[in-house]
N, CA, C and O atoms as a MOPAC input file, in Angstrom:
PM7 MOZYME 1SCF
protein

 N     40.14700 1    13.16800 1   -21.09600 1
 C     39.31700 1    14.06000 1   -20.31500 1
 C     37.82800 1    13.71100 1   -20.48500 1
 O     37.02500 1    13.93800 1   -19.57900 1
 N     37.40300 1    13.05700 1   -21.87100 1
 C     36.08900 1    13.23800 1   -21.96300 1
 C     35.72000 1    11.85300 1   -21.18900 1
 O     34.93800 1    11.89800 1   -20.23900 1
 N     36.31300 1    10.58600 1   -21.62500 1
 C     36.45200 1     9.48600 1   -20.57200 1
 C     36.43500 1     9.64800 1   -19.03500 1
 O     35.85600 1     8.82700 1   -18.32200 1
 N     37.00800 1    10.60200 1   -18.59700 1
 C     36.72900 1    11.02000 1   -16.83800 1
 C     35.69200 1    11.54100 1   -16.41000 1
 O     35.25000 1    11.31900 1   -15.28200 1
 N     34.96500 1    12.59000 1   -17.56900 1
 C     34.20000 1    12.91300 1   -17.42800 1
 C     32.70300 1    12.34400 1   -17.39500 1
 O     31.71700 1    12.62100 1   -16.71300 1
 N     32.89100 1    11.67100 1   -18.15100 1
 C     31.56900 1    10.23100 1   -18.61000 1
 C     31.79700 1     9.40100 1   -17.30800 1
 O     30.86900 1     9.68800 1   -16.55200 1
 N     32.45800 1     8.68500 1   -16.84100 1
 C     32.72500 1     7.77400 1   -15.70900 1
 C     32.47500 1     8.55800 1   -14.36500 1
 O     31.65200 1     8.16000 1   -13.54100 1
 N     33.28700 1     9.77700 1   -14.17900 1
 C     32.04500 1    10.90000 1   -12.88400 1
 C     31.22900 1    10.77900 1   -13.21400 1
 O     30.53200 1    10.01500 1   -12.54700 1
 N     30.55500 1    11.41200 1   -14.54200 1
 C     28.86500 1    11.45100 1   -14.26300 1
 C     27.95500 1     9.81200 1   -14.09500 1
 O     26.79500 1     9.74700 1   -13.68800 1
 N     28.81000 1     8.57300 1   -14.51800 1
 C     28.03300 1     7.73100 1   -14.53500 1
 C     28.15000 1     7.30400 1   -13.04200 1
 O     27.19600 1     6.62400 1   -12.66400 1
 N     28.71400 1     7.45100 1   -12.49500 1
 C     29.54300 1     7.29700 1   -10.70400 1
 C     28.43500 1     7.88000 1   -10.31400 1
 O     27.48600 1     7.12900 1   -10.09000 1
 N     28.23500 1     9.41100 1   -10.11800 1
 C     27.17400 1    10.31100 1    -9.44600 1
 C     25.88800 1    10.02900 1   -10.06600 1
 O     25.02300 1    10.50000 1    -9.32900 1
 N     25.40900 1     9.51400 1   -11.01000 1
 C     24.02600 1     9.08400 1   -11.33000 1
 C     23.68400 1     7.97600 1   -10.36400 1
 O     22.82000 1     8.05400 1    -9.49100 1
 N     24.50100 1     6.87500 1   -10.63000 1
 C     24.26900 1     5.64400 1   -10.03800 1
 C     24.45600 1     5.78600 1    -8.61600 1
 O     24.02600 1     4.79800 1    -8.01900 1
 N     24.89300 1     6.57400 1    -7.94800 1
 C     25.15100 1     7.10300 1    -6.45300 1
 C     23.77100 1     7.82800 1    -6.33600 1
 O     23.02400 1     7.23200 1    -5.56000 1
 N     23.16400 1     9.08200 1    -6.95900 1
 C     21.98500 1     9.47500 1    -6.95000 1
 C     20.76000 1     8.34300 1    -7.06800 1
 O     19.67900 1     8.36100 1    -6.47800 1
 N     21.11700 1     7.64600 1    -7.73300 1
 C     19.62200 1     6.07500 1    -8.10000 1
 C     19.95500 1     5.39000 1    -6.62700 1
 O     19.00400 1     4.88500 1    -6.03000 1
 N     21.24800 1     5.35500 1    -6.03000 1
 C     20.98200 1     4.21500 1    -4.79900 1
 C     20.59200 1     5.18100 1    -3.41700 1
 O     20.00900 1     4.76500 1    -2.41600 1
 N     21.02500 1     6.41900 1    -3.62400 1
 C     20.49100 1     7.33300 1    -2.71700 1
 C     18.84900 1     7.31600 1    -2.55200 1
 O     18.29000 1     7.28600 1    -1.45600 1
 N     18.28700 1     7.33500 1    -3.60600 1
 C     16.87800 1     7.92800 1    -4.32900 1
 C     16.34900 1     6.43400 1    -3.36600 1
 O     15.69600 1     6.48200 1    -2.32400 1
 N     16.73300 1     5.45600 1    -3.90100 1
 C     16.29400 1     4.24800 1    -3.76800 1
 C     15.90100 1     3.65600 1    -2.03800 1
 O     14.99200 1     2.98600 1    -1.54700 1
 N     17.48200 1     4.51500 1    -1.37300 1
 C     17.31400 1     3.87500 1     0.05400 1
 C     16.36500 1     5.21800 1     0.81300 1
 O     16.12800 1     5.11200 1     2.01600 1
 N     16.00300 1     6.08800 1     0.27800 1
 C     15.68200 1     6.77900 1     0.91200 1
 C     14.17500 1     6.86300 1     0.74900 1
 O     13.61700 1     7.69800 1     1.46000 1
 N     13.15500 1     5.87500 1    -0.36300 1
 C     12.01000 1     5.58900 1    -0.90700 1
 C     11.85100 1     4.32400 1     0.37300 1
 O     10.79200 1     4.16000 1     0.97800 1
 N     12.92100 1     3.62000 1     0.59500 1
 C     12.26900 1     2.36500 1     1.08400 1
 C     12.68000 1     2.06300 1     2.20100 1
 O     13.85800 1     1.75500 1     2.38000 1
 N     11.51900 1     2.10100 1     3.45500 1
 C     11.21600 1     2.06700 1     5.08800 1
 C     11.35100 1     0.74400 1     4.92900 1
 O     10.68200 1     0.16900 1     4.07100 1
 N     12.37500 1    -0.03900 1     5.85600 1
 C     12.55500 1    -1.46800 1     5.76100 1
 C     11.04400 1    -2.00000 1     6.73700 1
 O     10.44700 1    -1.32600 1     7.57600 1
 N     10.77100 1    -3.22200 1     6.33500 1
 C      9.68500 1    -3.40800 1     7.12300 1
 C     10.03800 1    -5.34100 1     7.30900 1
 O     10.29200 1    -6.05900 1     6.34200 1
 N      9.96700 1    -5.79000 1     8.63600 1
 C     10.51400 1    -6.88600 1     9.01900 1
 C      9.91300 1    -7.93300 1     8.78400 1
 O      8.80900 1    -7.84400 1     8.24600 1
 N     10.40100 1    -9.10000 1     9.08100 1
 C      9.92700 1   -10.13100 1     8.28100 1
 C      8.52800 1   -10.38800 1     8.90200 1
 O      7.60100 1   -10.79000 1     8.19900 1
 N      8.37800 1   -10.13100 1    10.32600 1
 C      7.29600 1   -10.34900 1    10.89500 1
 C      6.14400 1    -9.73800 1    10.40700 1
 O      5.10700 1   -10.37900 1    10.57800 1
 N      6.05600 1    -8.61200 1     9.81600 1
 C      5.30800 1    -7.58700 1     9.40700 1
 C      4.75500 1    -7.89200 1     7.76300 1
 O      3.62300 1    -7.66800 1     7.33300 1
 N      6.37200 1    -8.69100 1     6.72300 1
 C      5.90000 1    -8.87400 1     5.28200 1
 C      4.77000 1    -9.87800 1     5.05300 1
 O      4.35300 1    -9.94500 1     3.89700 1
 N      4.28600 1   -10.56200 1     5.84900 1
 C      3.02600 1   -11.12500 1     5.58100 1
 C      1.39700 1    -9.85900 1     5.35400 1
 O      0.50700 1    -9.60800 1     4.54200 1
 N      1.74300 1    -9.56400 1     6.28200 1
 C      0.36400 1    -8.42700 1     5.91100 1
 C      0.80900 1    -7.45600 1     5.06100 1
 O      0.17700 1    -7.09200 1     4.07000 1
 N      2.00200 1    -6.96400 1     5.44500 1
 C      2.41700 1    -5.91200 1     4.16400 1
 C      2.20600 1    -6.37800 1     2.69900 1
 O      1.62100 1    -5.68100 1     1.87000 1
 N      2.82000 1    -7.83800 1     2.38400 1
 C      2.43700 1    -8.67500 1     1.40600 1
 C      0.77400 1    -8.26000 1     0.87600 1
 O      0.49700 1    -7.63200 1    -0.14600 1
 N      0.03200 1    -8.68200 1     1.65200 1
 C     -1.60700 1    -8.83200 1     1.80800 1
 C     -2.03700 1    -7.43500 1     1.58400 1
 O     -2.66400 1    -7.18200 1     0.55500 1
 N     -1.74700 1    -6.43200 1     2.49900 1
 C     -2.01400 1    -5.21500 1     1.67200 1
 C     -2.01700 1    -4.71700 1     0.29800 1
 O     -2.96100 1    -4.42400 1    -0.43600 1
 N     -0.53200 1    -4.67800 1     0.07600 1
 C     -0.23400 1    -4.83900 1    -1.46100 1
 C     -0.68600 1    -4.94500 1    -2.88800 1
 O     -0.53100 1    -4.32000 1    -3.93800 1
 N     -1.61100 1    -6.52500 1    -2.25800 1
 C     -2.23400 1    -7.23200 1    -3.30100 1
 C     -3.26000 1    -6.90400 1    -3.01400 1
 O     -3.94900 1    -7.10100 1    -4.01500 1
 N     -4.17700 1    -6.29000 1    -1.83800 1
 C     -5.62300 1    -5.75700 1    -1.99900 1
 C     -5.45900 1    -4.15300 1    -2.54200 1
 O     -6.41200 1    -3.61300 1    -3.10300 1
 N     -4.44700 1    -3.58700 1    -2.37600 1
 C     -4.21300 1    -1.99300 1    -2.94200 1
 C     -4.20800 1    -2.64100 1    -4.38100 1
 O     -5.18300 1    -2.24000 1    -5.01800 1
 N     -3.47700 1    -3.45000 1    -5.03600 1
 C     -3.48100 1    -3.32800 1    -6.23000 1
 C     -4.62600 1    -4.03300 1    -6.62300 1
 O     -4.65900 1    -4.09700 1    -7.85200 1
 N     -5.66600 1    -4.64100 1    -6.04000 1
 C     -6.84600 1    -4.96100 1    -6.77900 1
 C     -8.00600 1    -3.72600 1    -6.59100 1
 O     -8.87800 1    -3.51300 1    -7.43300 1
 N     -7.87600 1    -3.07600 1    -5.53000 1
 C     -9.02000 1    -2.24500 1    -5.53600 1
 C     -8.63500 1    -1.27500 1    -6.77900 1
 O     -9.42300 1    -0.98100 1    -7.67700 1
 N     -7.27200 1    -0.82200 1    -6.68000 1
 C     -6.51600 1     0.15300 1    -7.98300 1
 C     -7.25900 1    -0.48200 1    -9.06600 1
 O     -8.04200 1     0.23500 1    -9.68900 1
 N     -7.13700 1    -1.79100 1    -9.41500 1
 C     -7.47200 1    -1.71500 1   -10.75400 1
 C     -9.47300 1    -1.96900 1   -10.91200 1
 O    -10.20400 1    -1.70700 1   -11.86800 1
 N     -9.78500 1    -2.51700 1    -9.65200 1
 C    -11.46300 1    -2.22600 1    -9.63700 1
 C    -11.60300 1    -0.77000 1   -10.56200 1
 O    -12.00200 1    -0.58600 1   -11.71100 1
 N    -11.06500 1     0.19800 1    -9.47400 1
 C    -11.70500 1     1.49200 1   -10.33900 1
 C    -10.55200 1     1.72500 1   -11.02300 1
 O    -10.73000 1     2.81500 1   -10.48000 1
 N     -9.82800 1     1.79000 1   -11.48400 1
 C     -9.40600 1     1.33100 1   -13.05100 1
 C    -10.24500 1     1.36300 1   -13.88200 1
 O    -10.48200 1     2.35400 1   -14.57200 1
 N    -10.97800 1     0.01300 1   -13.96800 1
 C    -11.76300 1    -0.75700 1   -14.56800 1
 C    -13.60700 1    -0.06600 1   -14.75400 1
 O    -14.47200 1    -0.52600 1   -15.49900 1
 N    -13.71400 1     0.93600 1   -13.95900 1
 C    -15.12400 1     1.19300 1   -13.94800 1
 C    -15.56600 1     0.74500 1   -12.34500 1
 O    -16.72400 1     0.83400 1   -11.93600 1
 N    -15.06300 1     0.52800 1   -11.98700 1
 C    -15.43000 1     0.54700 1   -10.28000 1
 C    -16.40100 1    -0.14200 1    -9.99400 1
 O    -16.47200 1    -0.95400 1   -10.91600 1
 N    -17.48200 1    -0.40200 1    -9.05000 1
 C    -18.49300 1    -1.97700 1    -8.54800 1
 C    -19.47700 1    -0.97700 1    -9.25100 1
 O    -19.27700 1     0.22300 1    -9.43800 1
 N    -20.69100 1    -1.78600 1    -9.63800 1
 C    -21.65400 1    -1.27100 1    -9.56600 1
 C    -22.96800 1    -1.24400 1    -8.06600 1
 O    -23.94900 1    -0.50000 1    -8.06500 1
 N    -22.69900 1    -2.02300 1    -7.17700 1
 C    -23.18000 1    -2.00400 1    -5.88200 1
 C    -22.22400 1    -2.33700 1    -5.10800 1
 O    -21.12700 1    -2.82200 1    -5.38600 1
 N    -22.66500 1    -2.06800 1    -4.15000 1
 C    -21.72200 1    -1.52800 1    -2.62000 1
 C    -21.58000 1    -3.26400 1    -2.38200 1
 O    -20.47100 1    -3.79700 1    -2.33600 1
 N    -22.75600 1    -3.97800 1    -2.25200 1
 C    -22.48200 1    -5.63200 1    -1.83200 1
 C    -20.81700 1    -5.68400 1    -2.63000 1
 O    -19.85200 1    -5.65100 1    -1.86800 1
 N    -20.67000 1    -5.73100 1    -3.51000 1
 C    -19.80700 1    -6.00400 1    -4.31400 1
 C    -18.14600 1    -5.73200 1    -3.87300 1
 O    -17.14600 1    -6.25700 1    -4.36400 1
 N    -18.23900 1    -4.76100 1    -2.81400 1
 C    -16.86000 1    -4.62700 1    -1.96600 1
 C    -17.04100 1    -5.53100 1    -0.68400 1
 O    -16.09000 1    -5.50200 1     0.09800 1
 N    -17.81700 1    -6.10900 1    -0.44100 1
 C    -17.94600 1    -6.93000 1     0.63800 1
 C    -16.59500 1    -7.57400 1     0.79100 1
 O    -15.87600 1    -7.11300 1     1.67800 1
 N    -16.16000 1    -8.52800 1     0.09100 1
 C    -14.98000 1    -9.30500 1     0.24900 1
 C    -13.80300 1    -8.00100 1     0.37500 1
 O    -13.16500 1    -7.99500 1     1.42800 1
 N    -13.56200 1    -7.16100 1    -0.40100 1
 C    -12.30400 1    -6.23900 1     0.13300 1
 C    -12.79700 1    -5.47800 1     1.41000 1
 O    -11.89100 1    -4.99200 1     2.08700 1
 N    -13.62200 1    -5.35700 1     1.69700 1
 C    -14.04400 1    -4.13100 1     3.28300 1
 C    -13.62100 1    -5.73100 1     4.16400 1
 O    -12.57300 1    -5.72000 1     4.81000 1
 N    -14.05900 1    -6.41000 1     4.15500 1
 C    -13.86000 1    -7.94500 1     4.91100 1
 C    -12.55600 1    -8.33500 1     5.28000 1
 O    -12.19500 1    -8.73700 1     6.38600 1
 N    -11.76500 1    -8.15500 1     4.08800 1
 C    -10.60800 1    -8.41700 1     4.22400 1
 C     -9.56300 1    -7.02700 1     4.82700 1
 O     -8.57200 1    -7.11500 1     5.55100 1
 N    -10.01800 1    -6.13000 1     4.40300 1
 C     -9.68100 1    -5.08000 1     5.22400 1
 C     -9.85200 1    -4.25000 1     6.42500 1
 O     -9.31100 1    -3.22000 1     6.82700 1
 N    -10.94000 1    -5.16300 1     6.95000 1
 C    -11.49600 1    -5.07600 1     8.63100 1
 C    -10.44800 1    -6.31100 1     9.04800 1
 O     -9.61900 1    -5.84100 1     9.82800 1
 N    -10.26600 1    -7.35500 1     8.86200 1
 C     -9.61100 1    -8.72600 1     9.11900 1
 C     -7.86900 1    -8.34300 1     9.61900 1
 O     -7.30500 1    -8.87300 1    10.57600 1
 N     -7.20700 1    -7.22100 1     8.62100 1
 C     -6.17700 1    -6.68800 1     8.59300 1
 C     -6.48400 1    -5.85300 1     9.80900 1
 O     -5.63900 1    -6.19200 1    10.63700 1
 N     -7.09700 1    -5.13100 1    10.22200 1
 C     -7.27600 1    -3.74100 1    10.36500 1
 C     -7.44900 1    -4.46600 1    11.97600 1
 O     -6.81000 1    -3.82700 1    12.81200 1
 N     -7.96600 1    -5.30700 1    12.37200 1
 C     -8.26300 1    -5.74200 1    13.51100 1
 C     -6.85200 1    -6.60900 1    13.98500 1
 O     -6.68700 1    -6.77700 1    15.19400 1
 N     -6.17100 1    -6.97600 1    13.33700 1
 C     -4.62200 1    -7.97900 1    13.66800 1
 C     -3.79800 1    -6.71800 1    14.85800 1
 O     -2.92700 1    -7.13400 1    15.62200 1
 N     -4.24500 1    -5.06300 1    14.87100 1
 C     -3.44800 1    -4.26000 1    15.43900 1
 C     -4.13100 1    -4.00700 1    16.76100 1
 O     -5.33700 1    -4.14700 1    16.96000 1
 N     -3.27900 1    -3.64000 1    17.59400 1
 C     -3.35800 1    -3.65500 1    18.74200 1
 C     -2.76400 1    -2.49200 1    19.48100 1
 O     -1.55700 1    -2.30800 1    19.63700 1
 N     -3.80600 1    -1.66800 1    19.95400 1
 C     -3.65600 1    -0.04100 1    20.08100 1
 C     -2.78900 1     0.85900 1    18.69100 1
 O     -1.87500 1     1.66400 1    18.51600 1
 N     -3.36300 1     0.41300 1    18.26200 1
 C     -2.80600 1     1.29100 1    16.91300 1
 C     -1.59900 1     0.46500 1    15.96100 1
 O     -1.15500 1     0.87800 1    14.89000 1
 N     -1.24400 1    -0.68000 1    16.59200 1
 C      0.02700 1    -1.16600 1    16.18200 1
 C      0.20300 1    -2.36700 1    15.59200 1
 O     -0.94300 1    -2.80000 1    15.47500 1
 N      0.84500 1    -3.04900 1    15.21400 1
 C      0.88300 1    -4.42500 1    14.76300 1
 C      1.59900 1    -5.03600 1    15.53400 1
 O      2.77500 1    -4.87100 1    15.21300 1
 N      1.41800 1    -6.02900 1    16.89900 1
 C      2.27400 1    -6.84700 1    17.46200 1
 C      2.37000 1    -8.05200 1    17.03400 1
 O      1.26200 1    -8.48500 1    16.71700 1
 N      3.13200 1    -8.72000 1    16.89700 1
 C      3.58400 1    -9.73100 1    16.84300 1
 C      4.55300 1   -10.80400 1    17.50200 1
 O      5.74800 1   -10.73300 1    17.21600 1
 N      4.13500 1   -11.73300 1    18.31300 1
 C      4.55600 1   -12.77700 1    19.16900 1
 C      5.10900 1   -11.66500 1    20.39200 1
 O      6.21400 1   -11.78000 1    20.92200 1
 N      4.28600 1   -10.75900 1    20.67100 1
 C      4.33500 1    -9.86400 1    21.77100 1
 C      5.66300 1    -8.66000 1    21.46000 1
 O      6.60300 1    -8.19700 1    22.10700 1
 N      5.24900 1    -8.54500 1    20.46100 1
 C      6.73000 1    -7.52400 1    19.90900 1
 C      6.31900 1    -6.59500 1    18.88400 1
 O      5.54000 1    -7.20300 1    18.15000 1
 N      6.46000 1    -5.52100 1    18.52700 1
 C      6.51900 1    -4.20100 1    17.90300 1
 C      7.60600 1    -4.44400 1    17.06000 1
 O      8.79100 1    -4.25700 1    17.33500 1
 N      7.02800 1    -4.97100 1    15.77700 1
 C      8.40700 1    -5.44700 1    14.87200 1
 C      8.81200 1    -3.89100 1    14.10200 1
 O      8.18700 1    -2.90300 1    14.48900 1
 N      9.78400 1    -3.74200 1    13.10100 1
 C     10.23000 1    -2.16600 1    12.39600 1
 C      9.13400 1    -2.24700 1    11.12300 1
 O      8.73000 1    -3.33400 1    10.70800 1
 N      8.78700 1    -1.20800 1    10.66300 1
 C      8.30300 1    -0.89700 1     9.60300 1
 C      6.78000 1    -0.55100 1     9.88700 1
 O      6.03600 1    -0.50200 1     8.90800 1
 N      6.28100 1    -0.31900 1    11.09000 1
 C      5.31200 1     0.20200 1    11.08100 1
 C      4.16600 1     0.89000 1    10.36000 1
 O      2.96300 1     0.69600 1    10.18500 1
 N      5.36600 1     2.05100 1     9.91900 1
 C      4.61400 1     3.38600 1     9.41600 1
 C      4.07700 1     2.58000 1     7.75700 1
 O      2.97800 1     2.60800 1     7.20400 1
 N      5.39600 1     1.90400 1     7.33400 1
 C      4.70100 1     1.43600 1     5.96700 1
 C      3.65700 1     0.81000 1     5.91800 1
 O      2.87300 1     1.14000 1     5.02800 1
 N      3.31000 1    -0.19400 1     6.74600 1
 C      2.08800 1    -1.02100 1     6.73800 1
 C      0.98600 1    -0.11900 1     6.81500 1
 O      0.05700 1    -0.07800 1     6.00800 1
 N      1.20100 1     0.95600 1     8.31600 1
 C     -0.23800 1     1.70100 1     8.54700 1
 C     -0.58000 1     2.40500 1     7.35700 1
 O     -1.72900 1     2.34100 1     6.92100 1
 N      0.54200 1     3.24600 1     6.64200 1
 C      0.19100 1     3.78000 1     5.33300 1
 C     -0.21700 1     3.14600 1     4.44200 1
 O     -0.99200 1     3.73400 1     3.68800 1
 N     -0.00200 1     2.21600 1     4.24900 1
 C     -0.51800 1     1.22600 1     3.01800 1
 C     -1.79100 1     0.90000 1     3.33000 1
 O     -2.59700 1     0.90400 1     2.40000 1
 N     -2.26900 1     0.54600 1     4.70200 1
 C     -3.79600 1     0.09300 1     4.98500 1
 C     -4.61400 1     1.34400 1     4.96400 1
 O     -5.81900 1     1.24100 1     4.73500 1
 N     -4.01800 1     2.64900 1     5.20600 1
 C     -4.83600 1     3.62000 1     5.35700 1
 C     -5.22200 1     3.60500 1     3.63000 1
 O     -6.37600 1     3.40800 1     3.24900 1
 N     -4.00800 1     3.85700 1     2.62500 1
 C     -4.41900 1     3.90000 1     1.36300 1
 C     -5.72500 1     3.06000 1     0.99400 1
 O     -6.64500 1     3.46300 1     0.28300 1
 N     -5.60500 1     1.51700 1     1.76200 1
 C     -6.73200 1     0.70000 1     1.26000 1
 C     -8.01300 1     1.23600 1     1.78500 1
 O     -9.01200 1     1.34300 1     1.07400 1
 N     -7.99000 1     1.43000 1     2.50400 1
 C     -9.19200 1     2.09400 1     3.35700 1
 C     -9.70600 1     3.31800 1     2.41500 1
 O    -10.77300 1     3.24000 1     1.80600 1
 N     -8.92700 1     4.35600 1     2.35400 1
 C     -9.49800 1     5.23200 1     1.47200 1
 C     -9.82900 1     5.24000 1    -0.00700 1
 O    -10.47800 1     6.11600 1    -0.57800 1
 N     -9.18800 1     3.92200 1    -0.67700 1
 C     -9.75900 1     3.55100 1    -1.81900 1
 C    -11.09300 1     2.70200 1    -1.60600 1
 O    -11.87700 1     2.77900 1    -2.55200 1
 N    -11.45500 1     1.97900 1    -0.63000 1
 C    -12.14300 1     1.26200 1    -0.51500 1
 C    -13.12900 1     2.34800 1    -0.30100 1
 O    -14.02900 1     2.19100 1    -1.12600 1
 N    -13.33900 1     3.32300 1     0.40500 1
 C    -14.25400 1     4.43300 1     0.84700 1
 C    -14.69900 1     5.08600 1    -0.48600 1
 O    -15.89300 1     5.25000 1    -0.74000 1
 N    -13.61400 1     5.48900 1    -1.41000 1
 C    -13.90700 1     5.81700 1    -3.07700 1
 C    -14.56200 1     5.48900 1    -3.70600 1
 O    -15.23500 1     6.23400 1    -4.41800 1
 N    -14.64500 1     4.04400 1    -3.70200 1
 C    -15.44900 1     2.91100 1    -4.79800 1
 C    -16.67100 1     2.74300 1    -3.96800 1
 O    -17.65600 1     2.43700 1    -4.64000 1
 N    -16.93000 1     2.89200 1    -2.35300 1
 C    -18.08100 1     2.79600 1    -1.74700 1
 C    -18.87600 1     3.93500 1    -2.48900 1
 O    -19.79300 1     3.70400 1    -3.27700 1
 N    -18.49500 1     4.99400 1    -2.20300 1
 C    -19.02400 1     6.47700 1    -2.63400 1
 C    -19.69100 1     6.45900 1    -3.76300 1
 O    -20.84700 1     6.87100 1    -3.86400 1
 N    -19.00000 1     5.97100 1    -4.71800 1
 C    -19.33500 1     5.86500 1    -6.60200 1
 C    -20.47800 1     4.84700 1    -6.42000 1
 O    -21.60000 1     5.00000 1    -6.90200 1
 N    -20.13800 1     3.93900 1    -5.78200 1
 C    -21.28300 1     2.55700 1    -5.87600 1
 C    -22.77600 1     3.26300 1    -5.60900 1
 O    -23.85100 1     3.35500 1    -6.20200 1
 N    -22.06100 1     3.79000 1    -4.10800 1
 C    -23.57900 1     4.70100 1    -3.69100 1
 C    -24.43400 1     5.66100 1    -4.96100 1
 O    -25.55300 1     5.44600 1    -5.42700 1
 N    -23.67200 1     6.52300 1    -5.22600 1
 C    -24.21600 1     7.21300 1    -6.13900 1
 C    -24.75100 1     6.38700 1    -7.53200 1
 O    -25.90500 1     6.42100 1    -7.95700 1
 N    -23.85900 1     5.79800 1    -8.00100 1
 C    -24.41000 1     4.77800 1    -9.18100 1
 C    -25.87800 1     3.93900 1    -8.55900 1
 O    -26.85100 1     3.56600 1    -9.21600 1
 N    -25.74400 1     3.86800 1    -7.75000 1
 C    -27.34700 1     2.92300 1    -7.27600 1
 C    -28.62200 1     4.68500 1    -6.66300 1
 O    -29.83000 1     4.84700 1    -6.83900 1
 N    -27.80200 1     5.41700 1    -6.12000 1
 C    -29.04900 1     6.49300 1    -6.12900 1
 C    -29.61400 1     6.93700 1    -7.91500 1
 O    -30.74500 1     7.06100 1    -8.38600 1
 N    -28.38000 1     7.06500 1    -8.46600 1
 C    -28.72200 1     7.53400 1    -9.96400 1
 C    -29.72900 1     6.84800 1   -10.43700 1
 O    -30.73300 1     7.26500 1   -11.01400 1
 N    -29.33500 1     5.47400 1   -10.09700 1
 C    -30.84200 1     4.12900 1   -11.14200 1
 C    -31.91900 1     4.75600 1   -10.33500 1
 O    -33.08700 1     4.39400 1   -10.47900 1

């Protein structure tokens, strides 16, 4: 009995983790994992900028606002086409660029103030 019981609950955990799992992750197509890629890696560098103590001048986001106008301009009425097509995964990309955007707006803010303070 206690053996049946251990093997249900390990059954319904691992059924709950692949539930949890497919229901976290909006497939996003191959056409799309290049910038999704690129996002990614600018979310996780601005994350750890302010992490780190954040820019001390605004010049200093130049290359991420750059690279995130560069992204931000690839869409086309709101969307990401590609080879004239509306690939799946939309919503993840736009969410992910919006995140960059509003971190990037964060560390602008602080910069500002750190240079009014001097």
């Amino acid at each position: 009995l206690w053996t049946q019981r251990t093997l249900l609950y390990l059954i319904r955990r691992s059924y709950a983790y692949i539930y949890s799992f497919m229901i976290a992750s909006e497939p996003v197509s191959e056409a799309l994992l290049p910038i999704y890629n690129q996002l990614q890696t600018l979310k996780r560098c601005l994350v750890e900028v302010k992490n780190s103590g954040g820019v001390s001048t605004v010049r200093e986001l130049y290359p991420y606002s750059m690279k995130l106008n560069s992204l931000d301009n690839m869409r086309v009425e709101g969307k990401f086409v590609v080879n004239n097509d509306i690939p799946e995964g939309q919503g993840s990309v736009t969410e992910l660029l919006a995140e960059c955007f509003e971190l990037n707006y964060d560390l602008r803010v602080e910069a500002e103030e750190k240079e009014k303070g001097e």
